[in-house]
C-alpha positions in Angstrom: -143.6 -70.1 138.5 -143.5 -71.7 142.0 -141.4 -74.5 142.2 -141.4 -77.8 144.4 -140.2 -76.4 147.1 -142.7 -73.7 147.9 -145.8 -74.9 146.7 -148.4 -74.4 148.2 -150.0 -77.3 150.2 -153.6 -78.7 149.3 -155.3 -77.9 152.8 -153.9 -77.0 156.4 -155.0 -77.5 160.1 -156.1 -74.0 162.4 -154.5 -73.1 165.0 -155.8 -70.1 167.6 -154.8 -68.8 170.6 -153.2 -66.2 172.5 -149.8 -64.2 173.2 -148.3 -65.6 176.4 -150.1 -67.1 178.8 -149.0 -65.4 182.2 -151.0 -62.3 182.8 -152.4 -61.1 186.0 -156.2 -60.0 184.7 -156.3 -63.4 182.9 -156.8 -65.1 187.1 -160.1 -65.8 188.2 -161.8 -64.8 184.7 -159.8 -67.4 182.0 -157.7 -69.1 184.8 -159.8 -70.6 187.5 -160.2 -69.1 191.3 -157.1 -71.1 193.0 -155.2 -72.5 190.0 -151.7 -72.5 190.9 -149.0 -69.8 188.6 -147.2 -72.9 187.4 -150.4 -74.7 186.2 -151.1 -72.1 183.8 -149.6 -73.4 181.1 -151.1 -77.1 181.4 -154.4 -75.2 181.5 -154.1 -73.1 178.7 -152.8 -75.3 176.4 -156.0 -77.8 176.8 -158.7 -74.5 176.3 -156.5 -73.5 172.8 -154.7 -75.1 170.1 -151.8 -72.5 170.1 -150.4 -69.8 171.9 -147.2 -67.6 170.6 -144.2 -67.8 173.2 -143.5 -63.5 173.6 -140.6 -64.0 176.4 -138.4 -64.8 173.6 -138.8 -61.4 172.0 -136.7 -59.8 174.8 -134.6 -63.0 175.9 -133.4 -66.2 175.3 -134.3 -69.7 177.4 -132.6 -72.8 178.6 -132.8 -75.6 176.5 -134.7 -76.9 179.8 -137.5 -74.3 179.6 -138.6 -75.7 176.2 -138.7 -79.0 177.3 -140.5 -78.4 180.3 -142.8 -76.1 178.3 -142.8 -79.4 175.3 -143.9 -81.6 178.8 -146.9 -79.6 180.1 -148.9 -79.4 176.3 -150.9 -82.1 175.1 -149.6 -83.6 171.5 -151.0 -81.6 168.7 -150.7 -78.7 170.4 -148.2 -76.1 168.9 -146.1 -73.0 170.2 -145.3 -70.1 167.6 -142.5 -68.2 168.6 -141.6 -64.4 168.3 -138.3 -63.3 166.8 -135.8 -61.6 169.1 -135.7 -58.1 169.4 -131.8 -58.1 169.1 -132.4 -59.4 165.8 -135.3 -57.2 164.3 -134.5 -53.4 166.1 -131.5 -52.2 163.9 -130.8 -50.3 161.3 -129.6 -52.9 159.1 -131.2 -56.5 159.6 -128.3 -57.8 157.2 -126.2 -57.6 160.7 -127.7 -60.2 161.9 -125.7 -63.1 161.5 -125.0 -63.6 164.7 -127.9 -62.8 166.9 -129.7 -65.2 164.7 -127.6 -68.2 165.1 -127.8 -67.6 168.7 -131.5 -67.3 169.0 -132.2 -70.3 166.5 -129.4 -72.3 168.7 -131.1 -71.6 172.1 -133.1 -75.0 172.5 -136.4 -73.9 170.1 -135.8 -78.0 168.8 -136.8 -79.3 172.2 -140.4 -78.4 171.2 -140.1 -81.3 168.7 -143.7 -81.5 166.7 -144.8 -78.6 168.8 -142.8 -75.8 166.8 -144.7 -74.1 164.7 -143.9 -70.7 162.8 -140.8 -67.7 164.0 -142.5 -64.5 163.9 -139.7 -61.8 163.6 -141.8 -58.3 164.5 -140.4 -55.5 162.5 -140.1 -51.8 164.7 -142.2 -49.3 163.3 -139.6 -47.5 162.4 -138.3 -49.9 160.2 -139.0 -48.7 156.3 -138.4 -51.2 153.2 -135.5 -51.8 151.7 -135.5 -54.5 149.5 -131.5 -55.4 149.7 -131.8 -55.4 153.5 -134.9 -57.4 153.7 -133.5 -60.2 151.4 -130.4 -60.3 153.2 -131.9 -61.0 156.4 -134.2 -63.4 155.0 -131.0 -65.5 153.4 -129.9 -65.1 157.1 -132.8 -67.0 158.2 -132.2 -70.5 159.4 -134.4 -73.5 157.5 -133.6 -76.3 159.6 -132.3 -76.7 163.6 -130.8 -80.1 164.7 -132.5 -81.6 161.7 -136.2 -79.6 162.8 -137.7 -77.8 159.9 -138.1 -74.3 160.7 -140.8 -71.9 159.2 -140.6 -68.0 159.1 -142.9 -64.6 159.1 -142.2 -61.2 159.4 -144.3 -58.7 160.8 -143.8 -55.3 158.9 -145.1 -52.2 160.9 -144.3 -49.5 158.7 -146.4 -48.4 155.2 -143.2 -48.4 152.9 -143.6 -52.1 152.9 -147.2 -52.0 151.3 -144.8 -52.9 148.1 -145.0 -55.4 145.6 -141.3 -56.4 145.7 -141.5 -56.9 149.2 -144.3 -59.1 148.5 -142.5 -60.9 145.4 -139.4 -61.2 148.2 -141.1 -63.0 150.8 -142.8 -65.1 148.2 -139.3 -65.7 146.7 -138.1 -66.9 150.3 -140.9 -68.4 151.4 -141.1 -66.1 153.9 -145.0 -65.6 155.2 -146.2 -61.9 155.5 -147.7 -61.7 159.1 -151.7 -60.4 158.6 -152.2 -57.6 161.3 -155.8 -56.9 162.2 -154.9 -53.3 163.3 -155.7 -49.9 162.3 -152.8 -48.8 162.9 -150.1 -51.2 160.8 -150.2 -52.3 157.2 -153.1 -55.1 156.6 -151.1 -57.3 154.1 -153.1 -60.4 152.7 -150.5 -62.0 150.7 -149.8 -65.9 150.1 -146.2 -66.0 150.2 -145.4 -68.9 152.1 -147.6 -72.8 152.7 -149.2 -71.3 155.9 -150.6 -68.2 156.9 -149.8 -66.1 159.9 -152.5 -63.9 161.1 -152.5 -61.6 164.5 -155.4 -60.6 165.5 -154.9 -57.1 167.4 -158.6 -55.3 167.9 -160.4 -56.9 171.1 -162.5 -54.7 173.1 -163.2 -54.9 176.3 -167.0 -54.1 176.2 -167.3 -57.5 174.1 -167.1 -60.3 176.5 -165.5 -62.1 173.3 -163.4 -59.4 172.6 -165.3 -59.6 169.1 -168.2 -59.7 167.9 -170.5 -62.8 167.2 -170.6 -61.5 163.3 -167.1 -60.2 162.8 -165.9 -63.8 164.6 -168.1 -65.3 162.0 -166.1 -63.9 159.4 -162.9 -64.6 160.8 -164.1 -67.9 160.9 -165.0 -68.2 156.9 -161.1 -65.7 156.4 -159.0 -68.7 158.3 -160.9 -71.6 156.1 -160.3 -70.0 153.2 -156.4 -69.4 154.3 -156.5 -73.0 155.3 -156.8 -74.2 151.7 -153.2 -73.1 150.9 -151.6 -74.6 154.2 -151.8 -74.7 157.8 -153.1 -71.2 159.7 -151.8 -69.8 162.9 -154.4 -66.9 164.5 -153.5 -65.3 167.7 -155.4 -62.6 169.5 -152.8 -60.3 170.3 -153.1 -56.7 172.3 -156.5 -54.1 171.9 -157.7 -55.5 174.9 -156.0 -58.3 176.2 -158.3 -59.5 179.2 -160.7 -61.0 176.2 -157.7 -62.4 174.1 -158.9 -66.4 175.9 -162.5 -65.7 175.4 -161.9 -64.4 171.4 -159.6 -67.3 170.8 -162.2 -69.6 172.1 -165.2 -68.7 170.8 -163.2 -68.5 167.1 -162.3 -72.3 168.1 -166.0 -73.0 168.2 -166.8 -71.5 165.2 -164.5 -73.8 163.5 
């Protein structure tokens, strides 16, 4: 029986967007002809409703970074972040301890209202084991400088196509990252108030990276998510270069 705490809520916002938002190809077809590097940002942020930071899978940042990236977005705007790798690539994630305390204590609360969801990305070669994956989520921060903070995990490997992982995440309130790929585990489960969905199929002979139809659908997928809490789409990897065009046009449809 859920409690309280991790009821679902009645009905969410949508958010949709991209991975990053410095890439080369991305100039002169989603950026326009002359924009300046350092404008990107402001630009992108006013064409979507999210985009998911990726630096901060491989580093950290100032506490001046987020600020300045807080300054440049437009309010109701709203950042996801991806988990560092120094966290999620080991053997054991219940080893953790510190590597998350430092990532969580970098400056993520300087986004303010514009922090939205941590998605910690799993290695592929990273089976279930339900002791491990508990412990790390009990290592998993709910609050920083008084910030609520919300979690996913992105599983890559089939072992954790499990029912206890499911009932784990659920017990956390820990959301299940939904990957549109082929090649990783396509978990639909509602295990947390908001859904996390990437979106990893683009191709480049689509000038929308989808199609009309199948962006339809993922239109109708993220209201129905919406009814349990807020949703979080990104159009991440397949082919990139449509990744601003996919994310738009699926802002349209909704």
């Amino acid at each position: 029986m859920a409690t309280k705490r991790n009821k679902p809520a009645p009905g969410g916002r949508i958010f949709v967007g991209i991975g990053g938002w410095t890439y080369e190809p991305w100039r002169g077809l989603f950026y326009p002809e002359g924009l300046t590097h350092k404008r990107e940002l402001e630009y992108a942020s006013r064409k979507l409703t999210s985009i998911e930071i990726n630096g901060t899978f491989y580093s950290t940042f100032k506490p001046e970074s987020w600020r300045k990236w807080r300054d440049e977005t437009p309010e109701g705007f709203v950042f996801s972040v991806k988990g560092s790798r120094y966290v999620t690539n080991r053997k054991e994630l219940a080893t953790a301890t510190e590597s998350v305390a430092r990532y969580a204590g970098q400056g993520l609360s300087e986004l303010g209202a514009r922090l939205g969801p941590i998605n910690w990305q799993l290695a592929e070669s990273k089976k279930f084991d339900p002791d491990d994956v508990e412990a790390f989520f009990k290592l998993l921060p709910r609050e920083v400088n008084g910030l609520p903070l919300r979690h996913a995990l992105e599983v890559r490997h089939r072992s954790f196509e499990d029912p206890r992982f499911h009932d784990l995440a659920r017990r956390h309130q820990v959301a299940i990252t939904f990957a549109h790929s082929d090649k990783f585990p396509q978990i639909e489960e509602p295990t947390a108030n908001f859904t996390y969905a990437r979106l990893m199929s683009c191709r480049e002979e689509v000038p929308t990276g989808y199609e009309a139809a199948e962006l339809d659908r993922w239109a109708e997928r993220a209201k129905g998510w919406a009814e349990r809490g807020d949703v979080f789409v990104y159009f991440i990897s397949g082919a990139k270069l449509r990744a601003p065009a996919a994310a738009m046009a699926l802002i349209e449809r909704l």
